[in-house]
C-alpha positions in Angstrom: 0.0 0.0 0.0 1.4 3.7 -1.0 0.2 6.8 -1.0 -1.3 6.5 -4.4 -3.4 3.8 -3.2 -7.4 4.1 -3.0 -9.5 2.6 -1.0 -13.2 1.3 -1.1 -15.6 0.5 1.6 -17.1 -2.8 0.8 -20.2 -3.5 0.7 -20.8 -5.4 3.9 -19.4 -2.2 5.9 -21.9 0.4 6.8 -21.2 3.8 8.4 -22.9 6.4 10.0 -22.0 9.5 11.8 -23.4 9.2 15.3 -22.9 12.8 17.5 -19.1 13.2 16.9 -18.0 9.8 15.6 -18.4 7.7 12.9 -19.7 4.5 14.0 -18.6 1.2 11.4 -20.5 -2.3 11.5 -19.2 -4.7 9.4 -22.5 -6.9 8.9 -20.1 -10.0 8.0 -18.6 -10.2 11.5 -21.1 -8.2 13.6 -18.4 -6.2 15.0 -18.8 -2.5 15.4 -15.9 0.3 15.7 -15.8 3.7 16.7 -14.0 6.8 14.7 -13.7 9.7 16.3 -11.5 13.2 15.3 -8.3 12.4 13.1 -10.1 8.8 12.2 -13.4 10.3 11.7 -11.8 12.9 9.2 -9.8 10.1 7.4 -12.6 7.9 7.0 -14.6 11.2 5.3 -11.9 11.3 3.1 -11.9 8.0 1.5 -15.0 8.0 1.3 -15.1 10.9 -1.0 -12.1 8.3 -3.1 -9.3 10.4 -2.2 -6.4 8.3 -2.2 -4.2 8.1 0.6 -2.0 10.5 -0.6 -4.5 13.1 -1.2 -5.9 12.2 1.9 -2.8 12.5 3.9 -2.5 16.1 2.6 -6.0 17.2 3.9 -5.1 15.9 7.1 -1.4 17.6 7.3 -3.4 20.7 6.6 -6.4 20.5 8.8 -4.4 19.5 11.8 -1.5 21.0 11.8 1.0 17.8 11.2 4.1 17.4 8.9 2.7 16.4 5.5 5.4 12.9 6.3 4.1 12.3 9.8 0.8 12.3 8.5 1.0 10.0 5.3 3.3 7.3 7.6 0.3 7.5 10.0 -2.4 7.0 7.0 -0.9 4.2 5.4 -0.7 2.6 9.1 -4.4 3.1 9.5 -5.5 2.2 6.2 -3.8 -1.0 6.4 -5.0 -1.3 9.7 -8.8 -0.9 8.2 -7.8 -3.8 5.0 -6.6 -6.0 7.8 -10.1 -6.1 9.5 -12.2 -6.1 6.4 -13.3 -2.6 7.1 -11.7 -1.0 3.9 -10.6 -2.9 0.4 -8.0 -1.9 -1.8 -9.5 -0.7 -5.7 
């Protein structure tokens, strides 16, 4: 996974915003997670099909973080996400 990478939610993953996080349920495993600020904001992002890249630089910019902190730390949470079914690679 790079920074050129994009992402899709699959189908069994639903998401809804729920007061100031974004609540997933993966309807394969039953499991739910919880998002909240930096994770929240990522998750709008790829949403939208930014790729990770494009999504590190929102993120770099909106809070304040070195644009190479902020891309390590994406890739490590989107492969975080694939790992757990919650995200797919496109």
């Amino acid at each position: 996974m790079n920074l050129d990478t994009r992402v899709a939610i699959p189908p069994q993953v639903m998401s809804r915003l729920v007061g100031d996080e974004t609540v997933l349920l993966d309807l394969a495993s039953g499991m739910y997670f919880g998002l909240d600020g930096v994770g929240r904001r990522i998750w709008e992002c790829l949403a939208e099909g930014k790729s990770l890249g494009e999504t590190a630089a929102v993120i770099a910019a909106e809070y304040e973080v070195a644009e190479a902190r902020a891309q390590a730390d994406l890739v490590a949470f989107a492969s975080d996400l694939v790992q757990r079914g919650l995200l797919e690679t496109s």
